[in-house]
N, C-alpha and C positions, 0 to 999 in steps of 0.2 A: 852813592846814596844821595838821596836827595839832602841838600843845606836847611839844619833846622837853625832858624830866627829866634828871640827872645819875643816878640809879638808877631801875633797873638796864640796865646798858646794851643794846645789841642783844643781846650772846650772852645774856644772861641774860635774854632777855623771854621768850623761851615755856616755859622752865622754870619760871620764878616763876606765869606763865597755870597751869601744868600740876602742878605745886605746891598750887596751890588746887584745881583741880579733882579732885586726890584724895581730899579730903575731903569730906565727904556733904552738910555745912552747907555747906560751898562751891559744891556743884552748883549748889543751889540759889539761893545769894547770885549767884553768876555768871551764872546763870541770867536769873537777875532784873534783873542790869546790861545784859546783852547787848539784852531785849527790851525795857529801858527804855530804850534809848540812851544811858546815861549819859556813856558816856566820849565820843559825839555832842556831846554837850550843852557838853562842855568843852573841843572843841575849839577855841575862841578863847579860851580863857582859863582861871584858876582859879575854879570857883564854892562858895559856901557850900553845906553840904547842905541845908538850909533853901530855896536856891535852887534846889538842881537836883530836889527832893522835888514843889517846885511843878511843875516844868515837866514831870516825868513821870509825876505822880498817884501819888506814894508818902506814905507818913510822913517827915516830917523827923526824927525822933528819931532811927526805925529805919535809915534809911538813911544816917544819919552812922554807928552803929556799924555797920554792915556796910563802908564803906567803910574804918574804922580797921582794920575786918579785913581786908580785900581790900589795906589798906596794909602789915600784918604780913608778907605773900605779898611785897612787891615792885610789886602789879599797879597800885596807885594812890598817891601823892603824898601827904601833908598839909602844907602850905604855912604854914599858919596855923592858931589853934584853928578846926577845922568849915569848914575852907576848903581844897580837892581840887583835886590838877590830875592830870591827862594824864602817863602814863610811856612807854615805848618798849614796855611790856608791856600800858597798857590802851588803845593805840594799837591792836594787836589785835584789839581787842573790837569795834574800830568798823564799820558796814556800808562796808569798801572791797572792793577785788578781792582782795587775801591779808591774810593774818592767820589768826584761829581763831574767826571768831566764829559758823561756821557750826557748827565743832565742838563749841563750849559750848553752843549751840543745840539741837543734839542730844542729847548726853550729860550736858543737866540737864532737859529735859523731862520733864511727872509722868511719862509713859508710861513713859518710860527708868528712872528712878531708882524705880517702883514693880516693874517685872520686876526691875532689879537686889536688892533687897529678898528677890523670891523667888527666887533662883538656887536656895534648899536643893532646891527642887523638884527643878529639872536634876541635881542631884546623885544625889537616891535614885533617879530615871526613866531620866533621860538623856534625859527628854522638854524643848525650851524653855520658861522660864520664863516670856517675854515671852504666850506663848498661854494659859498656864493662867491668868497675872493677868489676862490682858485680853480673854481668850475670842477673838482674831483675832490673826494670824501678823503678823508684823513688817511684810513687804510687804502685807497686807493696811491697815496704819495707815497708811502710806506715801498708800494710793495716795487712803482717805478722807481726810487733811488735807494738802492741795495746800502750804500755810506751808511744816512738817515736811519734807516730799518734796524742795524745791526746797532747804531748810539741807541736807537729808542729801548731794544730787548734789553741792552746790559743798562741801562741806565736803572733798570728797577734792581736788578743783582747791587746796585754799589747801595744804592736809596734807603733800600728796607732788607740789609743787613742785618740789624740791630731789632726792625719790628717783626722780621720773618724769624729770629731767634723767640721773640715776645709772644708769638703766634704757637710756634709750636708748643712752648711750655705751659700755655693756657689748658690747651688741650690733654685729654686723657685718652690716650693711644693703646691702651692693655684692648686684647678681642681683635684689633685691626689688624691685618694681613695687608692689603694693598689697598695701596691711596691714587686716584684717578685726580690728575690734574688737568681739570677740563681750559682748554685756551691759557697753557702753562709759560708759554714763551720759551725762554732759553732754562726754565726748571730749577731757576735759582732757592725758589721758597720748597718746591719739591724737596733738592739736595739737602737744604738745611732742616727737614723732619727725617730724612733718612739717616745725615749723619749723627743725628741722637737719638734713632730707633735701630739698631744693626737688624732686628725681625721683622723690618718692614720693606717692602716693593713695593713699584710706583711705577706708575705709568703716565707719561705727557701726551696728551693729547692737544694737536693743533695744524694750522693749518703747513703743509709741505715744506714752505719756505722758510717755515721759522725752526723746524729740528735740527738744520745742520748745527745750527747756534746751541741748542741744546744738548745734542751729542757732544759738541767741544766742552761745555761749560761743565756737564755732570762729570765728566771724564776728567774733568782738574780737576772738580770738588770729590773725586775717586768713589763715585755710588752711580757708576754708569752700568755695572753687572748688574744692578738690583733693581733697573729701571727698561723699559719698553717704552719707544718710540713710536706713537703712532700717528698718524696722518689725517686730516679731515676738519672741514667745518662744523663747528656747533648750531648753524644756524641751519645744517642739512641732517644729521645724526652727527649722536657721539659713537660712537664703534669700538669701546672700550667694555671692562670689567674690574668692578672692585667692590670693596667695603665702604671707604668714604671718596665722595665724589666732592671736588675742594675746586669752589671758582674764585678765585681770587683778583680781587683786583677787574673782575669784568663786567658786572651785571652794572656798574657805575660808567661802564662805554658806551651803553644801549636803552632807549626807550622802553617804555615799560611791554609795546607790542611785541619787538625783540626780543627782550630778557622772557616773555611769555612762551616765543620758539625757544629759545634757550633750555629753560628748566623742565617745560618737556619731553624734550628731547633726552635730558637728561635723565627724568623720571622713570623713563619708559625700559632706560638703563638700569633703574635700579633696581634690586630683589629684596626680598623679606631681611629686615636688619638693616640695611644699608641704613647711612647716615650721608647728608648732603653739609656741608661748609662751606659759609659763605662769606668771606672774609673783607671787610669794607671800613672807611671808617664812616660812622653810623651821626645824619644829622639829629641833635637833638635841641629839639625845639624850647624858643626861648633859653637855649644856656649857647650862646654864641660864641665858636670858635674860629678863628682868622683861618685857619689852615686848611680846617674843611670847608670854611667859605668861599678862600683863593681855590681850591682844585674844584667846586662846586662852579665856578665860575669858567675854568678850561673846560670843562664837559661840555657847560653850554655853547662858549666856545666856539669847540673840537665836532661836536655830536649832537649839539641843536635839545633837545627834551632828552636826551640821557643826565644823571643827575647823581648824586651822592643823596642816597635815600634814609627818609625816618624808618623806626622801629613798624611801624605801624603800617607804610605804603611797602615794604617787604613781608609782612603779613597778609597783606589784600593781593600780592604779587604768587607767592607761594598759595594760598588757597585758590586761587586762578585758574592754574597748574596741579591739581589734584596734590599737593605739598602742606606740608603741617608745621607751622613754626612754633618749635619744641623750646627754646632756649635760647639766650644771648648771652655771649662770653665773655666777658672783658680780660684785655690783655694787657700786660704793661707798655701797651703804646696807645697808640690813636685810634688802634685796628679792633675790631671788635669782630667774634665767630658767633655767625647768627646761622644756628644750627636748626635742619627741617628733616623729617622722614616724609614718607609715603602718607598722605591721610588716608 
């Protein structure tokens, strides 16, 4: 079992993780921990840096002062001179089912921290930064380094744990039968309305490469019988059937011409009754949020004019698209279901 530390305790492990990774040296440093296993390596015990430098083909110098750094954050221990142990924050970092370690995985890759670099681009353009550095779209990187693809799906299963429980119990599920998760990924926020509705089936919809991950992931979270796999782009049809059509987490990937093919597509999907969710967290103007302003700022980014949208620009989006915006849910997170039928 992993070594728990007396700092910092649980509340404060993924702030102290999230602490670091705000800073540029830390990307990297963290970076470097996450693909070294280090905090792996310690979990039976406190090791010298000298020790844990052998076992994962680092410098021992350099990798003691990175860890004293990583120790100023909270994220690691020093127990003794050049001797590290395991906190409740770089517990984390370790390859388990939650933590963050898929997120620092991501968001310290060169890939990442070089588009972040160029944002100025997206600025004077409004074109994505991540294409002009690397001459190929974000999902085009994705789908060449299979590693990356597989951190980036689980990274949202460890993330929005906590707001994918927040999400479901907002909602009022009595009438539903089957829930379509359009561009679901690996089905983590699916799993978690199944396993607190036993009456419910689901279906993931997305593109080929991403259901193996799904298959595996529903199959631990044991609501794999209750769920259909199916295959395909959103941006060509959805090929699905249900009661509520749930994009989550996508329309904030895509321009608003995009997001136009999108909920058409999905529309054309839906029948009398049906209900559309659309689960985001929602800018609202003038009451400034850092959170939604930092991932407001990866979109542009990542995705050039895709955006974390107002109340109001998913109302002009949805009527576009022959869509009717009925309602906005608040949930006990960040996330908010901004709920449309058929107009």
């Amino acid at each position: 079992m992993p070594q728990e530390a007396t700092a910092p305790g649980p509340e404060a492990a993924v702030p102290a993780v999230l602490a670091a990774l705000t800073h540029v040296m830390g990307d990297v440093v963290l970076g470097t921990v996450v693909r070294s296993r280090l905090a792996d390596h310690l979990d039976d015990g406190p090791l010298s840096g000298k020790d844990l430098a052998s076992r994962a083909g680092l410098d021992a110098t350099s990798i003691t002062r990175a860890l004293r750094y990583l120790t100023s954050f909270g994220v690691f221990q020093e127990v003794s001179e050049g001797v590290f142990a395991n906190t409740n924050a770089s517990n984390l970092l370790q390859d388990q089912p939650s933590g963050l370690r898929n997120l620092v995985w991501t968001l310290s890759s060169e890939q990442y921290i070089r588009a972040s670099a160029g944002l100025r681009h997206s600025l004077m353009t409004g074109e994505p930064a991540f294409q002009h550095i690397h001459g190929e779209s974000f999902w085009d990187f994705l789908r060449s380094s299979p590693e990356d693809n597989i951190a980036f799906n689980r990274m949202f299963a460890e993330l929005r744990g906590d707001e994918h429980i927040a999400m479901t119990n907002a909602y009022n599920w009595t009438g539903t039968r089957t829930v379509v998760d359009v561009g679901g990924g690996n089905g983590s926020l699916l799993a978690t309305i199944l396993e607190r509705h036993p009456h419910l089936r689901g279906t993931v919809f997305d593109q080929e490469g991403v259901l193996p991950s799904a298959d595996e992931h529903l199959t631990e979270r044991g609501v794999r019988d209750r769920c259909e796999l199916v295959a395909g782009s959103f941006l060509s049809s959805v090929d699905a059937a249900g009661d509520i059509w749930l994009l989550s987490q996508i329309l904030h990937d895509w321009s608003d011409a995009d997001c136009s093919i999108i909920l058409s597509n999905v529309r054309e999907r839906m029948t009398e009754g049906n209900r559309l969710l659309v689960a985001e967290m929602v800018t609202i103007p003038c009451q400034p949020d850092p959170t939604i302003a930092m991932l407001d700022m990866q979109m542009m980014m990542l995705f050039g004019n895709a955006r974390q949208r107002t109340v109001q620009e998913y109302r002009d989006l949805f009527a576009g698209c022959g869509l009717q915006l009925i309602r906005v849910i608040p949930t006990a997170s960040r996330f908010s279901l901004i709920e449309a039928t058929k107009a």
